[in-house]
VEXTOR-300878 format. One record per residue (C-alpha): residue number from 1; chain; x, y, z. Coordinates in pm, 1 decimal. Layout:
N
seq:NUM | mol:A | x:X | y:Y | z:Z
...
! end
This chain:
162
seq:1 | mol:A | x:3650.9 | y:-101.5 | z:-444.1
seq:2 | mol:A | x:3650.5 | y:156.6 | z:-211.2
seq:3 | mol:A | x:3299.8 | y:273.6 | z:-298.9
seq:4 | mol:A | x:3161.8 | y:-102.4 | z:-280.2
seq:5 | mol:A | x:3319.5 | y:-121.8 | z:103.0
seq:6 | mol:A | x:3177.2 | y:197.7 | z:192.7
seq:7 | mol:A | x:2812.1 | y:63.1 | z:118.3
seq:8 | mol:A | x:2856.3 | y:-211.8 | z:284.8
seq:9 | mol:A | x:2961.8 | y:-92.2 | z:593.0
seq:10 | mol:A | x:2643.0 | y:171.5 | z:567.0
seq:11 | mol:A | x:2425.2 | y:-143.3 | z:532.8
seq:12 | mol:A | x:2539.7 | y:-294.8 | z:824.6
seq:13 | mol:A | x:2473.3 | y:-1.5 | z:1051.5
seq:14 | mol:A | x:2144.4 | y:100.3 | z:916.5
seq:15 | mol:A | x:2064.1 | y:-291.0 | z:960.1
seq:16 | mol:A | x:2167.9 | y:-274.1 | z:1314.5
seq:17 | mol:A | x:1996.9 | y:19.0 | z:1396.6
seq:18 | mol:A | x:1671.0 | y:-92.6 | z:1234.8
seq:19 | mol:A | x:1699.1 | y:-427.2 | z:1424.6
seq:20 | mol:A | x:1780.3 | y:-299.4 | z:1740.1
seq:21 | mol:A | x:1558.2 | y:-7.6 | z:1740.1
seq:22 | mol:A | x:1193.9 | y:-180.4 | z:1822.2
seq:23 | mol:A | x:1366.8 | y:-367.7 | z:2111.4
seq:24 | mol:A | x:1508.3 | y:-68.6 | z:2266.5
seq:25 | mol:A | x:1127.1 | y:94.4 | z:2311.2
seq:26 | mol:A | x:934.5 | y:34.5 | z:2590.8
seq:27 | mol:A | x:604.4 | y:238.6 | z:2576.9
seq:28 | mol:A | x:328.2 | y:313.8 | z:2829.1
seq:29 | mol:A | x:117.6 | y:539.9 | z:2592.1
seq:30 | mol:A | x:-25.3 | y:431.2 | z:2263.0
seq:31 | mol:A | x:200.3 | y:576.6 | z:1966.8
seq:32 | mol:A | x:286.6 | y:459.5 | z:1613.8
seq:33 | mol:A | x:-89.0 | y:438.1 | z:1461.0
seq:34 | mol:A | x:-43.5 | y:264.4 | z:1115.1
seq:35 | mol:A | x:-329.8 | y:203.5 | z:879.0
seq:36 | mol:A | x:-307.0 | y:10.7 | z:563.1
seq:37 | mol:A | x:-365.0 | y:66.2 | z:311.3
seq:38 | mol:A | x:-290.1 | y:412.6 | z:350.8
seq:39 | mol:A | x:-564.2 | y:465.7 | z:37.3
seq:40 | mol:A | x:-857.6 | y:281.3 | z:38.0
seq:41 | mol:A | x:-1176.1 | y:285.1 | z:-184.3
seq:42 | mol:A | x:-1524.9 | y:389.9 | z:-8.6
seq:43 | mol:A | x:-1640.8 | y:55.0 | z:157.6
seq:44 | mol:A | x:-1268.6 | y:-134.4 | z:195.6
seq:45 | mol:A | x:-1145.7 | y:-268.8 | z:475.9
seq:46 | mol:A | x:-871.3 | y:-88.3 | z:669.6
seq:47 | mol:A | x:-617.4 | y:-267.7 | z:876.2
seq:48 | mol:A | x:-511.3 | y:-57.6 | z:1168.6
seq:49 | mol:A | x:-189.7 | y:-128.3 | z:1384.1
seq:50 | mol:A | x:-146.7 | y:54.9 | z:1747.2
seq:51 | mol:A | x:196.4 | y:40.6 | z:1941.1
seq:52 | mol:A | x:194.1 | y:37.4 | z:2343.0
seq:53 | mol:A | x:-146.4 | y:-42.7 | z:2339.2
seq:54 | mol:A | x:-70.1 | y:-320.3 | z:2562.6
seq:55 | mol:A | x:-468.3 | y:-424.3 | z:2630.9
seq:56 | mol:A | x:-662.6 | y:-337.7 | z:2314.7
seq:57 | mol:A | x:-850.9 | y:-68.2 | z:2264.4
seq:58 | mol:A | x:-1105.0 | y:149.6 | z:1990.5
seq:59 | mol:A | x:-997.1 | y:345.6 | z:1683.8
seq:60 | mol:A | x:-1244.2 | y:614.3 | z:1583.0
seq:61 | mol:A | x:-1267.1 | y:786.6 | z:1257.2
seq:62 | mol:A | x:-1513.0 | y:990.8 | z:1058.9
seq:63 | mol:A | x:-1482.4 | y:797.0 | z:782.4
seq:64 | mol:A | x:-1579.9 | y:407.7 | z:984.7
seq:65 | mol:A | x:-1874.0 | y:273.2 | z:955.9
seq:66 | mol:A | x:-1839.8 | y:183.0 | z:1337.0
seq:67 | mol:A | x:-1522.2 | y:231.6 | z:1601.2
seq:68 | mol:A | x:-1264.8 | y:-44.3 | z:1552.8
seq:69 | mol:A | x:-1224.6 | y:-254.7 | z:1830.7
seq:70 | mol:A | x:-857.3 | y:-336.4 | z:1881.8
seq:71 | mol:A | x:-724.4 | y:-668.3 | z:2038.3
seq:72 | mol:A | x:-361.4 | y:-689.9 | z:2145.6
seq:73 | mol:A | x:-165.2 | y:-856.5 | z:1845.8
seq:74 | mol:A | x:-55.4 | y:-1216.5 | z:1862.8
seq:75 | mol:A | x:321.4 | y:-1247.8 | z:1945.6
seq:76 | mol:A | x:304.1 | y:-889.0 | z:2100.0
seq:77 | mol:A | x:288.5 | y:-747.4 | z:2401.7
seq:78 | mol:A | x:294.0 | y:-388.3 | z:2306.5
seq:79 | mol:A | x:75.8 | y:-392.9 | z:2005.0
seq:80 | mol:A | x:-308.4 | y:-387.7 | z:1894.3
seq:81 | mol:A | x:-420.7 | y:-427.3 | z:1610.1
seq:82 | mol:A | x:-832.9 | y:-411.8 | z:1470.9
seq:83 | mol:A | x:-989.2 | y:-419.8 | z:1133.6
seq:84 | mol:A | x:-1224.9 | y:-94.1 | z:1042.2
seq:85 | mol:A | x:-1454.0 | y:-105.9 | z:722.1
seq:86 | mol:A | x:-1487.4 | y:226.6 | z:528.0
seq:87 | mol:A | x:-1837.9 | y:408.9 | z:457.5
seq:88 | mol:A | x:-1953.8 | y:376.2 | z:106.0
seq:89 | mol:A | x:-2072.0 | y:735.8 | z:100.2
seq:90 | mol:A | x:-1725.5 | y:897.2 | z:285.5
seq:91 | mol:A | x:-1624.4 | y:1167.7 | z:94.8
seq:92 | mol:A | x:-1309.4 | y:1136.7 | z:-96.5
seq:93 | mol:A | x:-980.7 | y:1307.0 | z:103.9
seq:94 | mol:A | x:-732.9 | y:1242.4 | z:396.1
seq:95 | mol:A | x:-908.9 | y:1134.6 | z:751.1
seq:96 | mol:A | x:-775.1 | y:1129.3 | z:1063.6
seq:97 | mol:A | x:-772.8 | y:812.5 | z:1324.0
seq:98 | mol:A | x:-807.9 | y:876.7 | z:1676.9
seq:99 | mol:A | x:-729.8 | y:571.5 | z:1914.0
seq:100 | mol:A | x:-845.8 | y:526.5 | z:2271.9
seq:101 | mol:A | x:-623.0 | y:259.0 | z:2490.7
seq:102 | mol:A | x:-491.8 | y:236.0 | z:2806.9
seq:103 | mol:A | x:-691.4 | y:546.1 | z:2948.9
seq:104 | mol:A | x:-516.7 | y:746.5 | z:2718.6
seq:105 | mol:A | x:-649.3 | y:884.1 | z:2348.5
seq:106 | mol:A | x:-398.6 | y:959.7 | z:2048.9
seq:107 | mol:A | x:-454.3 | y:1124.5 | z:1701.6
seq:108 | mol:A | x:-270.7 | y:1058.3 | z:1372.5
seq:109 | mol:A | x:-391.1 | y:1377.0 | z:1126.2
seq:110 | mol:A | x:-390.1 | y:1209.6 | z:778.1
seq:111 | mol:A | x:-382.2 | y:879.1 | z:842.6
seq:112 | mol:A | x:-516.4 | y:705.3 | z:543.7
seq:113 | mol:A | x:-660.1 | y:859.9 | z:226.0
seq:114 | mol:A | x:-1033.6 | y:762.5 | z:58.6
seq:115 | mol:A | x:-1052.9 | y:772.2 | z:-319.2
seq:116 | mol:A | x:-1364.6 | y:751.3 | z:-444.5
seq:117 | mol:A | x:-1576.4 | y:459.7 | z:-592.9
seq:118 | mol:A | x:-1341.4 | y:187.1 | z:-849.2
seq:119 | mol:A | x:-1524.7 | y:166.2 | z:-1137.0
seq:120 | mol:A | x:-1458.6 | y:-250.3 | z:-1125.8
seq:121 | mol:A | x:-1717.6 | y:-487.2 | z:-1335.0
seq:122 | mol:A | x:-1891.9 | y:-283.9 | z:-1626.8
seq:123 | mol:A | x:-1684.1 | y:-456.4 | z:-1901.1
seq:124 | mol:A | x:-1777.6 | y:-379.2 | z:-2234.6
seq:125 | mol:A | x:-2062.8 | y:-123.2 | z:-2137.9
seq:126 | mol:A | x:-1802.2 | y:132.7 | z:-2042.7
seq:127 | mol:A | x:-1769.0 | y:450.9 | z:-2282.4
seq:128 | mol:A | x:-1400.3 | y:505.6 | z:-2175.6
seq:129 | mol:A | x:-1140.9 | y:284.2 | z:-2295.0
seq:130 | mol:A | x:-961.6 | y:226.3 | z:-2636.4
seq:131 | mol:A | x:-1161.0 | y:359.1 | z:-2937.3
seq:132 | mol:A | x:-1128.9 | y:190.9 | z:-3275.2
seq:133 | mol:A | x:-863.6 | y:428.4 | z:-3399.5
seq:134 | mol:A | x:-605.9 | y:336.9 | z:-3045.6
seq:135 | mol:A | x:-714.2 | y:-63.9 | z:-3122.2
seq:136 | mol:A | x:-597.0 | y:18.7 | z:-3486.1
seq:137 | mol:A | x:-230.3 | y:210.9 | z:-3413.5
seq:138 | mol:A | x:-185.0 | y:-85.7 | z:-3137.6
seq:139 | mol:A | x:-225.8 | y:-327.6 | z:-3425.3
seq:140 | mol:A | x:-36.2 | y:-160.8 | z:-3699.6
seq:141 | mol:A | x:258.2 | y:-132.5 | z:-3380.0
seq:142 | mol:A | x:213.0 | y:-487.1 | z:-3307.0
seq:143 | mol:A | x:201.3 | y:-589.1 | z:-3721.0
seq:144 | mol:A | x:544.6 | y:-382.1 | z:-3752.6
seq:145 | mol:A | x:740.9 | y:-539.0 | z:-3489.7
seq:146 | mol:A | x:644.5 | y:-936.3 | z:-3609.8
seq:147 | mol:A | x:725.6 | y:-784.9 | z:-3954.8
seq:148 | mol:A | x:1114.8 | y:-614.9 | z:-3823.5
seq:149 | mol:A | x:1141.8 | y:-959.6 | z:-3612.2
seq:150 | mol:A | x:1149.8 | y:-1149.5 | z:-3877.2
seq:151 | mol:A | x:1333.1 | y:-935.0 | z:-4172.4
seq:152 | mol:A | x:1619.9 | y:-935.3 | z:-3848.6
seq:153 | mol:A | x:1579.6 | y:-1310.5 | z:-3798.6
seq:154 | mol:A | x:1605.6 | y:-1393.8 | z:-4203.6
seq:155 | mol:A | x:1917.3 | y:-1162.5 | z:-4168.6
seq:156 | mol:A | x:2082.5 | y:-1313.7 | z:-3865.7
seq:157 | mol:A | x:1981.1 | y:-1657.0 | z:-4037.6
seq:158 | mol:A | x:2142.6 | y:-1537.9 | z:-4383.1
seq:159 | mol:A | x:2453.3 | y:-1456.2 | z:-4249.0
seq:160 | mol:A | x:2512.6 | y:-1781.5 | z:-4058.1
seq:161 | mol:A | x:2572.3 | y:-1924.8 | z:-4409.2
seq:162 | mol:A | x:2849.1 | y:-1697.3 | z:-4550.9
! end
């Protein structure tokens, strides 16, 4: 009982504090550079969020195909946010976004990740995937569990009777 009080009086605070904390900021520099995804495939589109970059700015990375323009968000006075589209020949690995607002430039080292190219649409033509023998141990697995399924529901059934 003690325990279950405990937690809840934890929750509360941390709840409190999270709440309170973005209303307690009041920022004159930009800070707070979020990208998401934080891993993206070569030629994705990467959603990138700016606080205290009250009228908009440009985000800047090796890996863009172009800077990002960034428009103050809607609902926001303190926050910018911009789309950015990823090369389709950046080289996998961590990049680095660099955001110019207010007069004033910031860098976030490892701000998002590129993977390389998702192997999406090939279907059948692909030589990687389950080979006869995997299809036939998934089948025999699959066979054996109807098989115990039922021996257990002719049991279960059996029983009922006595």
């Amino acid at each position: 009982m003690r325990n279950t009080r405990a937690l809840a009086v934890a929750g509360a605070a941390v709840a409190a504090l999270g709440l309170s904390a973005p209303a307690a900021v009041a920022w004159d520099t930009p800070s707070n550079i979020v990208a998401l995804p934080s891993v993206i495939a070569r030629g994705g589109q990467l959603t990138i969020t700016v606080d205290g970059c009250r009228n908009g700015g440009t985000a800047t990375s090796n890996a863009f195909t172009m800077p990002a323009r960034l428009s103050p968000a809607s609902g926001s006075k303190e926050t910018a946010r911009g789309t950015a589209t990823i090369r389709n020949d950046a080289s996998a690995g961590p990049y680095d976004i660099t955001v110019t607002c207010n007069g004033r430039t910031l860098t976030k080292p490892h701000a998002f990740t590129v993977i390389g190219g998702v192997r999406g649409g090939i279907g059948g033509s692909s030589t990687t995937g389950a080979t006869p023998t995997d299809m036939a141990i998934g089948g025999g697995l699959v066979a054996a569990a109807v098989v115990g399924s039922g021996v257990f529901w002719m049991r279960r059934r059996a029983e009922r009777r006595v």
